[in-house]
C-alpha positions in Angstrom: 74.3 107.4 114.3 72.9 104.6 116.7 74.3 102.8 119.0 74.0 98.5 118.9 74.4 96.3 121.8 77.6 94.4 122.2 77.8 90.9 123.9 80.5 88.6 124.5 79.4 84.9 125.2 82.0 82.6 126.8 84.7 84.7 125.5 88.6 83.7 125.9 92.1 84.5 125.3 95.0 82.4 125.9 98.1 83.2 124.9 99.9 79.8 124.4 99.5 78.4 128.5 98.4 81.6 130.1 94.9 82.8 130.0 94.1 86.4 129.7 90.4 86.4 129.3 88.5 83.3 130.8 85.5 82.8 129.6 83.7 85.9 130.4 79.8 86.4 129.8 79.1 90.6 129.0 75.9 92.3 127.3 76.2 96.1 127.1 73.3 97.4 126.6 72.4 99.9 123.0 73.6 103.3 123.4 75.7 102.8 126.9 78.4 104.2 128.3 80.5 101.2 129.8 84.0 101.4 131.6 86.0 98.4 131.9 88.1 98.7 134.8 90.7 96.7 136.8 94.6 96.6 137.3 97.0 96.2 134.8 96.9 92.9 133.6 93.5 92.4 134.5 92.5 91.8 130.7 90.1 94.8 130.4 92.5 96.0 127.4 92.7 92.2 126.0 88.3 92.2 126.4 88.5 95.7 124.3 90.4 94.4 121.6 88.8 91.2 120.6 85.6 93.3 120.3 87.3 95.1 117.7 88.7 92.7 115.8 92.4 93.0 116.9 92.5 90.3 118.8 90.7 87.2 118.0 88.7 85.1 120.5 90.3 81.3 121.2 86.7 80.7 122.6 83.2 81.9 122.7 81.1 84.5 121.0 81.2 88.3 120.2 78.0 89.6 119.3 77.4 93.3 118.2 73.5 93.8 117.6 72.3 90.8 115.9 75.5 89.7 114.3 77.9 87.5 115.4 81.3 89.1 114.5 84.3 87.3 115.9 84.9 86.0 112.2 84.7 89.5 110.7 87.7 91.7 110.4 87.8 95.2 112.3 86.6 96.7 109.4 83.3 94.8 109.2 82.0 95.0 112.4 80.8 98.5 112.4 83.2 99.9 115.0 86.0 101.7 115.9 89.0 102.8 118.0 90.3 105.2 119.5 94.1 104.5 120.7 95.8 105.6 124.0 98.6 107.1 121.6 95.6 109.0 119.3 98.2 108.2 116.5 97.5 110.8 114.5 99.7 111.7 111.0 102.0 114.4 111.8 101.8 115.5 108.1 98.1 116.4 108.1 96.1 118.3 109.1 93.4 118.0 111.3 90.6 118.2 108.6 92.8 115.5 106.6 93.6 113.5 109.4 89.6 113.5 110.2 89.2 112.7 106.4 91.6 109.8 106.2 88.9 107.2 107.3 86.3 107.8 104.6 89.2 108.6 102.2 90.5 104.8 102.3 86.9 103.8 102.3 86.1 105.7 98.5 84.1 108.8 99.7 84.8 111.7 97.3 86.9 114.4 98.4 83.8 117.0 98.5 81.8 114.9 101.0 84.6 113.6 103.0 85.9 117.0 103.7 82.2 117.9 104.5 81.9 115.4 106.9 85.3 115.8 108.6 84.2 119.0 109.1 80.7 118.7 110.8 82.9 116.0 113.0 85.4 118.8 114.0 82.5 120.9 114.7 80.7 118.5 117.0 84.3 118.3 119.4 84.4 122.0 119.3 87.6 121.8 116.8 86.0 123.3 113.1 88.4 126.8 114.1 92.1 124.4 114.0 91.3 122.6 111.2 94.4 123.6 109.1 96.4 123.4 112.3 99.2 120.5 112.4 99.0 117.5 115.3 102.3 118.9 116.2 100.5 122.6 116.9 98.0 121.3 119.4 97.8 120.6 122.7 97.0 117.4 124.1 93.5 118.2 124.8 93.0 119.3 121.2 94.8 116.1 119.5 92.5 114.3 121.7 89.2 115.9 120.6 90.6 115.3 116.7 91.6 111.7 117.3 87.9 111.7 118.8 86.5 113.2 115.5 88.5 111.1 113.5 86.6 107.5 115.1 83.4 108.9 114.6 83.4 110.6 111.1 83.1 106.6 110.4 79.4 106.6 111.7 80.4 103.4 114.2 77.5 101.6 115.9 80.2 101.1 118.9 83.1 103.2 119.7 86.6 101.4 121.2 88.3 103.4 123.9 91.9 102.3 125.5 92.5 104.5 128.2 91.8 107.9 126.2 92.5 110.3 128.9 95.7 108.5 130.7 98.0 111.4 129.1 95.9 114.3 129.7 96.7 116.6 133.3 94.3 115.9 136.1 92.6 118.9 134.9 92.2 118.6 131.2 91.0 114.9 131.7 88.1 116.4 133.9 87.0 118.8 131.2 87.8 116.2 127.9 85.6 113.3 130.4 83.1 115.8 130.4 82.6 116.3 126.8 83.4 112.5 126.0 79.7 111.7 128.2 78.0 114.9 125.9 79.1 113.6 122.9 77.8 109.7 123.7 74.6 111.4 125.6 74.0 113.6 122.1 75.4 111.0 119.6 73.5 107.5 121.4 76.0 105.3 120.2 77.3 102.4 122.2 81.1 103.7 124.1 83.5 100.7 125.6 86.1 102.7 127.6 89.0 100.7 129.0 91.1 102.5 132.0 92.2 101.7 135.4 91.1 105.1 137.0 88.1 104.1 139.3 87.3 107.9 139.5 86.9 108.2 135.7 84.9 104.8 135.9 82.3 106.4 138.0 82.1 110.1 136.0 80.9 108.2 133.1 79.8 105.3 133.0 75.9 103.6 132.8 77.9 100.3 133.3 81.4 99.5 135.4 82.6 95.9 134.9 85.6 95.3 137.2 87.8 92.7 135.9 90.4 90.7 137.9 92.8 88.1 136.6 90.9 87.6 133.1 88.0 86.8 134.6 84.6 90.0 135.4 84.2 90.2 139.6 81.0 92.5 139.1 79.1 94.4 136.2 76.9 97.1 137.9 75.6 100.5 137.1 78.3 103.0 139.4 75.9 103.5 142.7 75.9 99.7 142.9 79.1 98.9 142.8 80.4 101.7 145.1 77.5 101.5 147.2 77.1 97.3 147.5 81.1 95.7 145.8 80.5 91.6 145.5 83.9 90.6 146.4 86.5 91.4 148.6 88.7 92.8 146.0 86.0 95.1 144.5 85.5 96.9 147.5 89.3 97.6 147.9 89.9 98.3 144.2 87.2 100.9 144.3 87.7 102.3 147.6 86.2 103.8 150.1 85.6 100.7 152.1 87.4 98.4 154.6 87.1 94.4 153.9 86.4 92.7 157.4 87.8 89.1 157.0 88.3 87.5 160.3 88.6 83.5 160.8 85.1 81.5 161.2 83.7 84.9 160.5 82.0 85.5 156.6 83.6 88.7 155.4 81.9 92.2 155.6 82.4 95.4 153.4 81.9 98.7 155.6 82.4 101.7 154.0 85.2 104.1 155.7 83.1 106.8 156.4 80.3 104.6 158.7 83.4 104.3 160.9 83.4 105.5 164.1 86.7 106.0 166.2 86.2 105.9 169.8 89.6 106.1 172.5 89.8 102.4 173.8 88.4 103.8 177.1 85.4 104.8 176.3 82.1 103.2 176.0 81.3 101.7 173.4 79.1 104.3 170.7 76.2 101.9 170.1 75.5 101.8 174.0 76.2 97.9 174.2 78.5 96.2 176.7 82.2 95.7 175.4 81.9 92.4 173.6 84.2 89.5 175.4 87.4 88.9 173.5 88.5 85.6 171.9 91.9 83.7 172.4 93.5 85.5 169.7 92.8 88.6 171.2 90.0 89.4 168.9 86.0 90.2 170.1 83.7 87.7 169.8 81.3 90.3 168.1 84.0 91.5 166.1 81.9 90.9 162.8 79.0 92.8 164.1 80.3 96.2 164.5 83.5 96.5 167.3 87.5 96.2 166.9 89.9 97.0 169.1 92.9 99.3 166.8 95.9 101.7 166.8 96.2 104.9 165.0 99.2 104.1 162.6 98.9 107.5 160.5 97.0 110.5 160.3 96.5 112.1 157.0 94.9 115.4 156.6 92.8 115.7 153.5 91.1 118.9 153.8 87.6 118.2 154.5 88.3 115.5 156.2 91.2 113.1 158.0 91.7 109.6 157.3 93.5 107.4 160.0 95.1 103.8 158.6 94.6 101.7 161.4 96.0 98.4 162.7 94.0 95.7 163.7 95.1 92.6 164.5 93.9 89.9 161.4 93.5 92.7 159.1 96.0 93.6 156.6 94.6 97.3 156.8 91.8 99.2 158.1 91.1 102.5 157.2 88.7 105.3 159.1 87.8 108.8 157.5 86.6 111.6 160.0 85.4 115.0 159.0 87.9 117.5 159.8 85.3 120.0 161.7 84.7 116.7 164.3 88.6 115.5 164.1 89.2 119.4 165.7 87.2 118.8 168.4 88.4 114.8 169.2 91.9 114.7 167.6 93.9 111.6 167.6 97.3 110.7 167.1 99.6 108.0 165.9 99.9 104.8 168.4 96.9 105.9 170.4 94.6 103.1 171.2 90.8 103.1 169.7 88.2 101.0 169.3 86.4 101.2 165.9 82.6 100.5 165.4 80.2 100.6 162.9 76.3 99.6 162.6 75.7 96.4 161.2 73.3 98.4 158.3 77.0 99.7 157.2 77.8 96.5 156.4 76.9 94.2 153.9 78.5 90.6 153.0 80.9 89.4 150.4 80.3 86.4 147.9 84.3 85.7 148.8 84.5 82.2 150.0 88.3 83.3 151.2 88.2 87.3 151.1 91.9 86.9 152.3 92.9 85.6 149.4 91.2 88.3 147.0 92.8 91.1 149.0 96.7 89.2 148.8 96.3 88.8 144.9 95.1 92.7 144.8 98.2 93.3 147.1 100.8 91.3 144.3 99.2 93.0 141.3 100.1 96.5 143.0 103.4 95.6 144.3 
């Protein structure tokens, strides 16, 4: 097997008057591993499906390796699925249900059995091969469904939110072997899901999709380390969004936070900075607000406060636990949170505001 690039030109999807996918540029790169993530709705699922041929583009171009294939049905594009359900036949058995593919497609039973075989083997599954869907455990229907998209030799393999039904710890251990097989195999894998851990575990490439439209494709460092927009940096979390009026909006990561009580001086050894008519510091985009504790949750390792601040839907600190011993705080005390201005980097958001309310309706 070998993997092919896949790139999507322009592509859109309207669906009479509402637009799903709006004209979205892509190119995954031969042999990648590349998570599409983003909220329901988002039209990561929509993105995955007109690359298969389930879905047909109303505009643009869908390229896989040299070929333009938005005209070609699923069949000819040298792909293939593999469905959040695994939709496997309950009457078969694994080997068959592996089989069933090159079956339809002509293969003789000897070699199609053969290869269903060598494809149970590479998911671990060759010793249930006689063993009904109906006599296996999530985990296990998985790894056949798994066996039974590759058996077809696809250039790119179509995932739509594979591990959404395993237990927390099954899907650790099935992700696991999902990244061996695509590391071993070096075929192309598009993986839709809405888990931003998962994204990360995986992936080569992360493209986070809002409203139809992509907000940034990134390897995972990059976009945890350095989100584009406002709504990046809170969908992948770990960071606070610092969008105060006249001021250009900052991503700081939770854990450059520093609490400090309101009393004390100020961490970086600078004078308090004056405060503005509205209450807020006239630095306030350079590293100092003023806050309350709202909550305190204890995580283990660490403690993470939600804090308020006025002109800030939410503002979040995280503390080690070993250093939240020794300075506790408690709801309603008064703080003052700082950061370095290296912690913080700016957002391409002309209204950062506006990117966090429209992740705020999506979630409600």
């Amino acid at each position: 097997m070998h993997g092919a690039a896949v790139e999507l030109i322009k592509v859109s999807k309207r669906y009479g008057s509402a637009v799903a996918v709006d004209a979205i540029d892509l190119r995954v790169p031969a042999g990648s591993y590349c998570c599409l993530l983003g909220p329901s709705g988002c039209g990561k699922t929509t993105t995955l499906r007109m690359i298969a041929g389930h879905e047909v583009a109303s505009d643009g171009n869908i390229l896989i390796g040299s070929r333009e294939v938005g005209h070609l049905p699923p069949a000819g594009r040298g792909t293939a699925m593999m469905f959040q359900s695994y939709a496997l036949f309950p009457h078969l058995d694994c080997l068959d249900n592996v089989a069933f593919g090159p079956r339809m497609r002509g293969v003789n039973r000897d070699l199609r059995r053969r290869r269903a075989r060598d494809m149970l083997a590479l998911v671990r599954m060759d010793h249930l091969a006689g063993r009904l869907p109906s006599q296996l455990s999530g985990g296990q229907q998985q790894r056949v469904a798994l066996a039974r998209a590759l058996v077809t030799e696809p250039s790119v393999l179509l995932l739509d939110e594979p591990l959404s039904a395993l237990d927390p710890f099954l899907r650790i251990q099935v992700r696991a072997e999902l990244k061996r097989l695509q590391t071993e195999l070096g075929i192309t894998f598009i993986h839709v899901t809405h888990s931003q851990e998962e994204a990360m575990a995986l992936s080569d490439l992360v493209v986070v999709m809002n409203g139809g439209r992509i907000e940034q494709a990134s390897d995972p460092r990059a976009v945890f380390s350095r989100p584009e927009t406002a709504f990046v940096a809170r969908f992948i979390g770990g960071h606070n969004v610092i969008a105060l009026p006249g001021r250009a909006p900052v991503a700081v990561r939770v854990d450059r936070m520093r609490l400090l009580p309101a009393g004390a001086a100020p961490a970086n050894g600078s004078a308090a900075p004056p405060a503005t008519a509205g209450g807020l510091p006239l630095a306030a985009a350079n590293g100092s607000l003023p806050a309350r504790v709202a909550t305190v949750e204890y995580q283990g390792s660490f403690v993470q406060l939600r804090l308020a601040a006025e002109g800030l839907p939410e503002l979040f600190a995280v503390i080690p636990d070993d250093r939240f011993e020794a300075q506790p705080f408690a709801a309603g005390d008064a703080v003052r949170a700082e950061w370095f201005a290296a912690d913080a980097h700016p957002l391409r958001d002309t209204d950062a505001a506006a990117s966090l309310a429209v992740l705020e309706e999506q979630n409600a």
